[in-house]
C-alpha positions in Angstrom: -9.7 8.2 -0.2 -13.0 10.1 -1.5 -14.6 6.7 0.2 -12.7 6.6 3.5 -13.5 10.9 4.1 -17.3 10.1 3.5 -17.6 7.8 5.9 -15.4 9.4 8.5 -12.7 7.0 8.4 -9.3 8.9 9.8 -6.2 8.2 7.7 -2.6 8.9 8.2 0.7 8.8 6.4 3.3 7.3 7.8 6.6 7.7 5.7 10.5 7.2 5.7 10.9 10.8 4.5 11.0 13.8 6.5 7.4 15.2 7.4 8.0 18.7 5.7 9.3 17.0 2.1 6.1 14.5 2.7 3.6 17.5 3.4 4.6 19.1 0.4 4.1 16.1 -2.1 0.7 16.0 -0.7 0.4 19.3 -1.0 2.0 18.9 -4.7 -0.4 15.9 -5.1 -3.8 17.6 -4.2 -4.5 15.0 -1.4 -2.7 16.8 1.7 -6.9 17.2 3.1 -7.3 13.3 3.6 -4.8 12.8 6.2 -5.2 13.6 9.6 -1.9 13.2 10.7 1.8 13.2 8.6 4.8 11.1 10.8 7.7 11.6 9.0 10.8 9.6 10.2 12.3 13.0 11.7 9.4 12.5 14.5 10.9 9.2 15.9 14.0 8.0 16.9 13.2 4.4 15.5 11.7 4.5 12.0 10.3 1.1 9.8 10.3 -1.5 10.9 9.9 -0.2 14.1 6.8 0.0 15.5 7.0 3.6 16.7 5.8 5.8 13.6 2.8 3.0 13.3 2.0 3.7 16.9 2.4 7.6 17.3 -0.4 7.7 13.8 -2.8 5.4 15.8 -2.6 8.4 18.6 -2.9 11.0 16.6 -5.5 9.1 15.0 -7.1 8.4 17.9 -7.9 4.9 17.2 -6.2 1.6 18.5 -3.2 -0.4 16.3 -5.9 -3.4 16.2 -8.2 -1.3 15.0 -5.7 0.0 12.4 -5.1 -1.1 8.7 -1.3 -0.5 7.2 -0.8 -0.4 3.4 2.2 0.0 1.7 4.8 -0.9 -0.8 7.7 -2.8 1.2 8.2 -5.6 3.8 9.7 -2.7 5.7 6.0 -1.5 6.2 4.5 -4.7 6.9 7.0 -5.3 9.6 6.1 -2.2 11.6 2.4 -3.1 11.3 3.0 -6.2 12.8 5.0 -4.4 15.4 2.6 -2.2 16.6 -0.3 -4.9 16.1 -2.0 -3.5 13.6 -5.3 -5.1 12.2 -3.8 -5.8 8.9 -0.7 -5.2 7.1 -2.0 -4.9 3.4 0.8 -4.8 0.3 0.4 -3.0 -2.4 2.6 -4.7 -5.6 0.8 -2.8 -8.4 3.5 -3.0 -11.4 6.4 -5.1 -9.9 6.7 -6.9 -13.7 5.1 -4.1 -16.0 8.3 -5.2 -18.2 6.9 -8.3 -18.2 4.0 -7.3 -20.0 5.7 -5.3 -22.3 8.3 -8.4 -23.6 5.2 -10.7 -23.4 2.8 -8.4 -25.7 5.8 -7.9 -27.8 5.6 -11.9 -28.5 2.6 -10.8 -30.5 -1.2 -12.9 -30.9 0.2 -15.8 -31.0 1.4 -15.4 -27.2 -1.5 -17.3 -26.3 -3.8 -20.2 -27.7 -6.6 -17.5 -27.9 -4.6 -15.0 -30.0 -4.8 -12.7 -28.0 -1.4 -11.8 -27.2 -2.4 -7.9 -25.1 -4.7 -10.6 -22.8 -1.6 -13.0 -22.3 0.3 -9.8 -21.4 -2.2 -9.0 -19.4 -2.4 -12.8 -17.2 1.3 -13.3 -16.9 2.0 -9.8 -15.8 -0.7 -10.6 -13.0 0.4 -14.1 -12.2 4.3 -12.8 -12.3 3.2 -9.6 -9.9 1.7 -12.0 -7.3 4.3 -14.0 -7.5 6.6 -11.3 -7.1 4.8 -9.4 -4.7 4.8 -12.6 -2.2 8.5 -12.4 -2.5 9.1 -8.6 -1.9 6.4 -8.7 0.6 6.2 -12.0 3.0 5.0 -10.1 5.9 2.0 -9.1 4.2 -1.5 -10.0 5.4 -2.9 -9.7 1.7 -1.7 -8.4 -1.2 -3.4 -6.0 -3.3 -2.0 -4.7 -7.1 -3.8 -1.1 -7.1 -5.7 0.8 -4.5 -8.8 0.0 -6.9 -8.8 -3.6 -5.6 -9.6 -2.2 -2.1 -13.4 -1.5 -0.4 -14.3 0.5 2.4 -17.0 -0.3 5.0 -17.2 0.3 8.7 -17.2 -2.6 10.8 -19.5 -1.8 14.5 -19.1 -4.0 17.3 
């Protein structure tokens, strides 16, 4: 977010809950002064995966949908970026199988041929979160597993 402020890159948040509950878990969260714009569901009459809360953010924003990128966590949220012809509809999965890792480091260093059974954890919880991901989210453009994954650059035509 730090890297989307500097370079003057306006960012909303477009949820399912109502906008006062959403501005006060930014608020709660120390983040509320990154987003331009909060559209809760109580400021449409269509919410996800309606285009609609997608759409009234890109005014606010100012910007165009095709100019716009969408992340978020379900296929509900992919849909309405694709609905309002958003530039990209990115998932984020992070987690999906963290049990996974847990049962697989519990298998111990003999997990893998390496013996290294945290680092076999580590690949199958990957491998299993993309594959889950691709099944929770099918709408998604590209699938990311933690916001750390992303980069930010402006793009001038």
């Amino acid at each position: 977010m730090d890297a989307c402020a500097a370079q003057g890159i306006p960012m909303a948040v477009v949820t399912a809950d109502e906008t006062a509950a959403a501005e006060n878990h930014l608020r709660w969260l120390g983040i509320r002064q990154y987003f331009t714009a909060v559209i809760g569901t109580d400021q449409v009459e269509r919410g996800k995966p309606f285009p609609d809360m997608a759409l009234l953010a890109c005014q606010r924003l100012g910007v165009s949908p095709a100019e716009a990128a969408v992340i978020g966590d379900t296929n509900g949220d992919m849909r309405m970026a694709k609905a309002a012809g958003a530039a990209v509809a990115i998932g984020i999965a992070g987690g999906i199988n963290a049990g996974l890792a847990a049962s697989a480091a519990a298998e111990g260093p003999d997990a893998n041929a390496g013996g290294n059974g945290q680092a076999a954890a580590s690949r199958v919880t990957a491998a299993a979160d993309t594959q889950a991901a691709g099944t929770l989210l099918p709408d998604a453009d590209c699938i990311v597993s933690s916001y750390a994954e992303l980069g930010v650059r402006r793009i001038t035509r």
